[in-house]
C-alpha positions as CSV (number, residue, x, y, z in Angstrom):
1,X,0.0,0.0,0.0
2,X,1.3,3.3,-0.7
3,X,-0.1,6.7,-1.5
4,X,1.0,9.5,-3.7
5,X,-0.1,13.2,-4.2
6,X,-2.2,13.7,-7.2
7,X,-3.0,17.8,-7.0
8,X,-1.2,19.5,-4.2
9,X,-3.0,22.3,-1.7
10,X,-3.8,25.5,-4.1
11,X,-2.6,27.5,-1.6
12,X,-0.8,27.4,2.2
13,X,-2.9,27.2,5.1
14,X,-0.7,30.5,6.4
15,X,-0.2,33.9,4.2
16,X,2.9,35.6,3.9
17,X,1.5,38.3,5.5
18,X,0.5,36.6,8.5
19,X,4.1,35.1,8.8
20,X,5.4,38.5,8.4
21,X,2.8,39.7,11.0
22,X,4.1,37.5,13.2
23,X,7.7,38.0,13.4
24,X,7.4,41.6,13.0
25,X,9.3,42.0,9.2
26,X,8.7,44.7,7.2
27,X,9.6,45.1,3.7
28,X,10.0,42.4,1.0
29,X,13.7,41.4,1.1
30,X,12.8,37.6,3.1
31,X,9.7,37.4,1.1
32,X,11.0,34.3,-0.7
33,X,12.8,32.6,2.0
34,X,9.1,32.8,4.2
35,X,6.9,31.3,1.5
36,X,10.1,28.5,2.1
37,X,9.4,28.2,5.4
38,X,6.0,28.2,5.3
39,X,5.9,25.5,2.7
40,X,8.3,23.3,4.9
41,X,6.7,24.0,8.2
42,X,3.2,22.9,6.6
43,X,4.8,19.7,5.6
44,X,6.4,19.1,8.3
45,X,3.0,19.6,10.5
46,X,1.3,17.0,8.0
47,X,3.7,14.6,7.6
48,X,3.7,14.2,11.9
49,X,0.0,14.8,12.2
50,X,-1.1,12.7,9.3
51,X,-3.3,15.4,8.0
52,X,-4.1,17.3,5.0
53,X,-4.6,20.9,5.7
54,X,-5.8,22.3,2.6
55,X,-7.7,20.7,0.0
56,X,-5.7,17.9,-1.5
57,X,-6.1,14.8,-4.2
58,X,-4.6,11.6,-3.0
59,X,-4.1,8.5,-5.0
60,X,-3.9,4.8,-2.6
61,X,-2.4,2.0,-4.4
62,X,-3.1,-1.1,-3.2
63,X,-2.4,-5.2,-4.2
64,X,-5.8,-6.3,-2.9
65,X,-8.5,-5.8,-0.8
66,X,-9.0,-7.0,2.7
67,X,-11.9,-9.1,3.5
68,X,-13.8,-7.1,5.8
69,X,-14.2,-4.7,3.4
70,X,-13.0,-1.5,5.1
71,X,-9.3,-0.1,4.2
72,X,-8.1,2.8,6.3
73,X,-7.0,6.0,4.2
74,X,-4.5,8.3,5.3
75,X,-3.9,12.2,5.1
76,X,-7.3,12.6,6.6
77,X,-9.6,14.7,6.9
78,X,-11.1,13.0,3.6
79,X,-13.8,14.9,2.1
80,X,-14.6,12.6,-0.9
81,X,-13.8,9.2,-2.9
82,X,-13.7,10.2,-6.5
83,X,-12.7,6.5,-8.6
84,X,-11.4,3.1,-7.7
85,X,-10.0,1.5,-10.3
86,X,-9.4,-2.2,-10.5
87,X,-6.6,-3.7,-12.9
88,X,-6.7,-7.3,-13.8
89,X,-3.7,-9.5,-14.3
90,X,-3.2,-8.4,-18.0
91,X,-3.6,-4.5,-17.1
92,X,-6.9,-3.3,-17.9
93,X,-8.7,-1.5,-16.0
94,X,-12.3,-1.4,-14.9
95,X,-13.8,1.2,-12.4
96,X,-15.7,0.0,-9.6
97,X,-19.4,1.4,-9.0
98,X,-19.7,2.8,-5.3
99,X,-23.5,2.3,-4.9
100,X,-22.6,0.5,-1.4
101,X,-19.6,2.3,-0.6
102,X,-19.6,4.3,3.1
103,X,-16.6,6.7,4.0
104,X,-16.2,7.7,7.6
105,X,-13.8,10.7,6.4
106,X,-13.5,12.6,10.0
107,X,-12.1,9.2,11.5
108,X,-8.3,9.2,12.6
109,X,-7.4,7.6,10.1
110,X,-10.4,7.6,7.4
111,X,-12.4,4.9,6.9
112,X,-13.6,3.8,3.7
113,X,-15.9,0.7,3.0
114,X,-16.6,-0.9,-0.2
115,X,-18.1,-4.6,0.5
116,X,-17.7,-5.0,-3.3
117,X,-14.2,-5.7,-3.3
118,X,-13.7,-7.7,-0.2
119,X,-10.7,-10.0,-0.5
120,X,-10.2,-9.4,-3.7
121,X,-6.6,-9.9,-5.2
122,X,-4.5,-8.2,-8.1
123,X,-1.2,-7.1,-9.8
124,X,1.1,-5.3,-7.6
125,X,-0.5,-1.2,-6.9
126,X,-3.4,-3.4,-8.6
127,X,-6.4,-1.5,-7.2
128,X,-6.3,2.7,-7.2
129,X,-8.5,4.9,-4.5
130,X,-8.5,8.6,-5.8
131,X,-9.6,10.6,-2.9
132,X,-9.9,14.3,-1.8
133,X,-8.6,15.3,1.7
134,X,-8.1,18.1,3.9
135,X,-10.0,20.9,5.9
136,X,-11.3,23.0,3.2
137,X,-9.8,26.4,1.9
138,X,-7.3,27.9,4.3
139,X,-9.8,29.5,6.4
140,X,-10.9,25.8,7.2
141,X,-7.6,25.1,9.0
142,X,-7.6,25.0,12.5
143,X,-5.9,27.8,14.5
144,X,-4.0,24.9,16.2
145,X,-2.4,24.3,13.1
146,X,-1.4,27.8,11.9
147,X,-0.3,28.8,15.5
148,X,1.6,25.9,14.9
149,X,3.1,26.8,11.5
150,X,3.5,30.4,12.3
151,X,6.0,28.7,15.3
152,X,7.9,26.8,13.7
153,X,8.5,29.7,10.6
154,X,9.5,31.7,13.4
155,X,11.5,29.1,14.8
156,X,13.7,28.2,11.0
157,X,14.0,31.9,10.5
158,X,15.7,32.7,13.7
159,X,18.7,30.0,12.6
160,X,18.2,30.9,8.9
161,X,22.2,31.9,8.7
162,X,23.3,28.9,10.5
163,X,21.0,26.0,8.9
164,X,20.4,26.7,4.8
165,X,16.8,27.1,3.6
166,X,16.9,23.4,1.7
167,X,18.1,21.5,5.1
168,X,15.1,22.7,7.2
169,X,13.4,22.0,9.4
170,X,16.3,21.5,11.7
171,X,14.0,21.1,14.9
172,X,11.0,22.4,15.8
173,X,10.3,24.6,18.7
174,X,9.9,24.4,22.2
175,X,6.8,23.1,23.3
176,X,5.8,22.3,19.6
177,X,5.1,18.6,20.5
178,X,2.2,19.9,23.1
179,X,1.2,22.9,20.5
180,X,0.5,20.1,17.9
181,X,-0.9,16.6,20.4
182,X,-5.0,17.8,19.2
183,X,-3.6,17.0,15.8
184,X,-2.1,13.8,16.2
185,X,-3.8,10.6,15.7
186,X,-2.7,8.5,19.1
187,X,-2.7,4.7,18.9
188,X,-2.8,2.4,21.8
């Protein structure tokens, strides 16, 4: 099973103006290394959270089905299930009608039931879940999570001249762990 971005966000979940705001910059001469940081503090945030924070396509491959019918999807929020596509052994593919299909998108993660495909087996990456996650437009994120991107830009900025722009993030900032634990998924 694996997963790949189809369309990225449209736009971040924080404005340059709001970073600027934040740390207190005037003028335009770090405009291009925020919009950086801002980029890699939002993956950052998703990649430990598991989230999607703007509006996001997402692609899971997977060899088969599991019989209870129910796969888990990632990246959640998931708003929507466009297509699942099914390849047989020789390569052609054949969408699958989602008449019974139910999608739990607010669970951590997503659930998504098809009964139609239960146990069934195919080529490697043989069966393909396009689905749309995230909160919405920017406005949708939570404050949590822009307080929490707003941080950590503040936090790369202040050692922008000893840690280069592409090797960030280099840490995250104090207390970020506790900033972010709403966000998490927890497993027991």
């Amino acid at each position: 099973m694996s997963y790949a971005l189809i369309t990225p966000a449209a736009e971040e979940p924080v404005t340059l103006a709001e970073a600027k705001a934040f740390l207190r910059l005037d003028g335009s001469h770090e405009d291009a290394l925020l919009g950086d940081l801002i980029a890699t503090a939002r993956d950052y945030l998703e990649m430990v959270s598991g989230l999607s924070l703007v509006t996001q396509e997402w692609r899971l491959y997977r060899d088969d089905w599991p019989a209870s019918g129910m796969v888990s999807l990632a990246h959640g929020p998931v708003q929507s299930v466009g297509t699942v596509t099914v390849y047989d052994r020789e390569g052609a593919a054949s969408a699958v009608p989602q008449d019974q299909a139910r999608l739990d998108g607010r669970a951590r993660p997503a659930r998504f039931y098809m009964p139609g495909l239960a146990g069934r087996k195919t080529g490697l990456n043989g069966i393909e879940v396009d689905f749309t996650a995230g909160f919405g437009s920017a406005a949708d994120v939570p404050d949590v999570a822009k307080q929490a991107i707003l941080r950590h830009v503040a936090h790369m900025f202040s050692f922008r001249g000893v840690i280069a722009a592409d090797q960030q993030p280099a840490g995250a900032p104090e207390g970020y762990d506790r900033l972010i634990a709403p966000l998490k998924a927890w497993r027991l």
